[in-house]
GULUM-434375 format. One record per atom (N, C-alpha, C): x, y, z. Coordinates in nm, 2 decimals, always signed. Layout:
GULUM-434375
xx,yy,zz
X,Y,Z
...
END
This chain:
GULUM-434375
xx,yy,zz
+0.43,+2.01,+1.79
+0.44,+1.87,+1.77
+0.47,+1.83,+1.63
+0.62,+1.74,+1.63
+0.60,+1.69,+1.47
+0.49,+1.60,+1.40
+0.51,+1.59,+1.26
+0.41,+1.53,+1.20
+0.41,+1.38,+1.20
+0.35,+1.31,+1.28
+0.33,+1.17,+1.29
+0.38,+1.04,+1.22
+0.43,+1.09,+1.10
+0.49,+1.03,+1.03
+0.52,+0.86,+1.03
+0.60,+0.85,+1.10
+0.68,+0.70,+1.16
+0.55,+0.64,+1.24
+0.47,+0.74,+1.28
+0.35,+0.64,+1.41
+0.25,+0.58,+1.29
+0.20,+0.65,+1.17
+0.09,+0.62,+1.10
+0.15,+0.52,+0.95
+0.29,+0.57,+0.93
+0.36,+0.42,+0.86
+0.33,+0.30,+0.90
+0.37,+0.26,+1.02
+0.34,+0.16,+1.14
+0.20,+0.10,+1.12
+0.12,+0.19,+1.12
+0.00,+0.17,+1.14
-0.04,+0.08,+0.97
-0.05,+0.18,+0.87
-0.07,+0.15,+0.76
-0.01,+0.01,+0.74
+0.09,-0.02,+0.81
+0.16,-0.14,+0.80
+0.03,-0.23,+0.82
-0.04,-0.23,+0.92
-0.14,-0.33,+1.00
-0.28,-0.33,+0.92
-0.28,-0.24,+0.78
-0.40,-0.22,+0.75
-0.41,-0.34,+0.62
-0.57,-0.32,+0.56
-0.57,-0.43,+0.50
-0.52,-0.38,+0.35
-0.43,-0.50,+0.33
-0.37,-0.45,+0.16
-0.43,-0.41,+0.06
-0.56,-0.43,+0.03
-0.61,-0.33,-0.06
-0.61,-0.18,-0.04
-0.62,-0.12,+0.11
-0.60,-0.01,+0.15
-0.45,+0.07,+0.13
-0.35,-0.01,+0.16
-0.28,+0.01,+0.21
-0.17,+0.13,+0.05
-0.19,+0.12,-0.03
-0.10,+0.16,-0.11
-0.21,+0.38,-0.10
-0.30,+0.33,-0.12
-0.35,+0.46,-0.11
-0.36,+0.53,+0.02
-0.35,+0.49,+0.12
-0.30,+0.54,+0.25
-0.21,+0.60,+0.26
-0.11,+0.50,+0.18
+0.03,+0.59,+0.19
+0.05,+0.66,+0.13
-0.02,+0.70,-0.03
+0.02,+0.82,-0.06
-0.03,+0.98,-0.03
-0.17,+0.91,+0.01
-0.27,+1.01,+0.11
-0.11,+1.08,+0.26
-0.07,+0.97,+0.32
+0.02,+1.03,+0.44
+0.14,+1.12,+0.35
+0.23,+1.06,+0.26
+0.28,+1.14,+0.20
+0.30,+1.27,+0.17
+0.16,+1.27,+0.15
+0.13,+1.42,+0.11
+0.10,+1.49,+0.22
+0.18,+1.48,+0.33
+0.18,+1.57,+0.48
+0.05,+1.60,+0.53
-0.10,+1.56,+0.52
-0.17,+1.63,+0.56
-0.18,+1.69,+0.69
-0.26,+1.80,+0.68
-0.30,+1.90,+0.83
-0.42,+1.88,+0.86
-0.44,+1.90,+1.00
-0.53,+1.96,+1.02
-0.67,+1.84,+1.01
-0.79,+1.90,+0.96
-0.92,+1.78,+0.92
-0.88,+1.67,+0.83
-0.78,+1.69,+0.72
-0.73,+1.60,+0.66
-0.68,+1.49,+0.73
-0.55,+1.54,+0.78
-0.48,+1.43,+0.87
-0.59,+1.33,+0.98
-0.69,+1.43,+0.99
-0.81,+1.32,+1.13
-0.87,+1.24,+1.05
-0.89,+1.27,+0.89
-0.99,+1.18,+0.83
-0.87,+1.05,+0.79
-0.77,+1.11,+0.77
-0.63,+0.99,+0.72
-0.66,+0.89,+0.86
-0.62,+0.93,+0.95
-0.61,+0.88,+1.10
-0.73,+0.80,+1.12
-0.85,+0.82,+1.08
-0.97,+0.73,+1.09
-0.97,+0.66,+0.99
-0.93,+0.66,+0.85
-0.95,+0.54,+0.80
-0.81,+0.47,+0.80
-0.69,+0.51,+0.88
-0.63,+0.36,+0.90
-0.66,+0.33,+1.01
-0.76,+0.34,+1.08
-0.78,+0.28,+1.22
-0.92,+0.20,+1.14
-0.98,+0.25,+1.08
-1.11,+0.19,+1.06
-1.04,+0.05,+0.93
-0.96,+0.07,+0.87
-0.91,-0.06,+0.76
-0.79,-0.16,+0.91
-0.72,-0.10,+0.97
-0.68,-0.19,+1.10
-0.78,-0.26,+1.18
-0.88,-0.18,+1.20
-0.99,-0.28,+1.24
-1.02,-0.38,+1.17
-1.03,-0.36,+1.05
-1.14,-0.46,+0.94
-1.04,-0.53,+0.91
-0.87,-0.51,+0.89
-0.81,-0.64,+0.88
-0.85,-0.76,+0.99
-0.85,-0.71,+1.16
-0.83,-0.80,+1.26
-1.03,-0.84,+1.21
-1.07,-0.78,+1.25
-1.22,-0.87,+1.26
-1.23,-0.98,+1.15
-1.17,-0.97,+1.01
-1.14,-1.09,+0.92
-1.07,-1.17,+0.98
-0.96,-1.16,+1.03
-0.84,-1.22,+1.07
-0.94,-1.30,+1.20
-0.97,-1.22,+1.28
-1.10,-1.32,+1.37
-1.18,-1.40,+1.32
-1.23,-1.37,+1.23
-1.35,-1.47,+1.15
-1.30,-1.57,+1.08
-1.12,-1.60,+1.07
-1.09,-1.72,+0.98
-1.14,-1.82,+1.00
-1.19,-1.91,+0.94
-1.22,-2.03,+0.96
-1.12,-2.12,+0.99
-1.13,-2.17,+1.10
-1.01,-2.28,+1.18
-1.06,-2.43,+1.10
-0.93,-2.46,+1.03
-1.01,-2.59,+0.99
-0.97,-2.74,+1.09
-1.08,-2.81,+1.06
-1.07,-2.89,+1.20
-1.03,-3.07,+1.13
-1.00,-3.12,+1.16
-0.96,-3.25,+1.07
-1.00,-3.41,+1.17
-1.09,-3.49,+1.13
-1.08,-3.60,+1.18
-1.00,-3.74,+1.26
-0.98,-3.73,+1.37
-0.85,-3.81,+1.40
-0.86,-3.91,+1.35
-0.90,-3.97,+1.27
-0.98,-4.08,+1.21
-0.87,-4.12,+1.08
-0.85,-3.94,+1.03
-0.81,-3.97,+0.88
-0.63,-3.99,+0.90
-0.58,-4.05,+0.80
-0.43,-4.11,+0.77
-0.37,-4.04,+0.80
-0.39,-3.94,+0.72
-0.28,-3.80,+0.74
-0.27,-3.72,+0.85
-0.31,-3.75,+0.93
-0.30,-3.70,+1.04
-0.23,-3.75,+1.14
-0.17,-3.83,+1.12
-0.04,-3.93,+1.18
+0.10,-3.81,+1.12
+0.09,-3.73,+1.04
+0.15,-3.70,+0.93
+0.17,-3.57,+0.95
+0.04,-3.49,+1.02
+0.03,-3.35,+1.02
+0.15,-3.26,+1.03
+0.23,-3.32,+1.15
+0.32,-3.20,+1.17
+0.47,-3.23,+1.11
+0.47,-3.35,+1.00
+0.56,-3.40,+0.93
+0.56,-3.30,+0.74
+0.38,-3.29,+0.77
+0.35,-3.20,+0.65
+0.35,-3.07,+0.66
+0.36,-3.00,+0.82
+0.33,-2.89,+0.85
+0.51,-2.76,+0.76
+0.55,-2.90,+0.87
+0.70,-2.84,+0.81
+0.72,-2.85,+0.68
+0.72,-2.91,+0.64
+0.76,-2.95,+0.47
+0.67,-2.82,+0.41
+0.55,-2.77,+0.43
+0.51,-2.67,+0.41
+0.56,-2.50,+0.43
+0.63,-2.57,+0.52
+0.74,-2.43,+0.57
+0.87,-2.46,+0.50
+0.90,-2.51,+0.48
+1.07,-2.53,+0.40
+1.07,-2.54,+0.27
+0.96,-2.56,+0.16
+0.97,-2.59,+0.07
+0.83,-2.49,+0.02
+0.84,-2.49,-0.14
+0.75,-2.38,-0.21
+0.61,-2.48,-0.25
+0.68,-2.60,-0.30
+0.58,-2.71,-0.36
+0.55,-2.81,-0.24
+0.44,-2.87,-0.23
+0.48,-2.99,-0.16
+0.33,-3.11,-0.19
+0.35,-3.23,-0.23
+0.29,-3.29,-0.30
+0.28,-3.40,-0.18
+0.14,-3.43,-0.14
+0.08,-3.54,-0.01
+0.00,-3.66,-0.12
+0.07,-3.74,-0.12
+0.01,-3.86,-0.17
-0.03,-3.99,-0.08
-0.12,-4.06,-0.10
-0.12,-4.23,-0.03
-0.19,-4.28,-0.10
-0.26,-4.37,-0.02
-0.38,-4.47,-0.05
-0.48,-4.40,-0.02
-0.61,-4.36,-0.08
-0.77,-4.36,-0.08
-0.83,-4.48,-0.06
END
């Protein structure tokens, strides 16, 4: 069997970025054997711990009440197309 290579890049890909630079040079260095299983468990175990953050985001929820929310998906985009984007009205 070749060495995993391309399957545990992939993976590393999905891991959480503080992890992720030392992962790869841990795979780099071809491990065998008990090495490669402890490599294999901690990008499964930082893959985990990205998604269970990524589950716990706080969804933020907004008032239909307030102005800008006539507005939302006028600001959504302008958020997408632009670097800056500056929301002004009346208080």
């Amino acid at each position: 069997m070749s060495f995993p290579y391309n399957r545990l890049k992939r993976q590393i890909d999905q891991a959480m970025a503080c992890d992720r630079h030392r992962l790869l040079r841990r795979l780099r260095q071809r491990p065998a054997g008990d090495e490669l299983e402890r490599l294999q468990t901690d990008i499964e175990a930082s893959v985990a711990r990205r998604a269970r953050r990524a589950a716990q985001r706080p969804r933020p929820r907004f008032s239909a009440e307030l102005p800008v929310i006539e507005r939302r998906d006028d600001i959504a985009e302008a958020i997408v197309h632009h670097q800056v984007v500056i929301v002004c009205g009346e208080t």
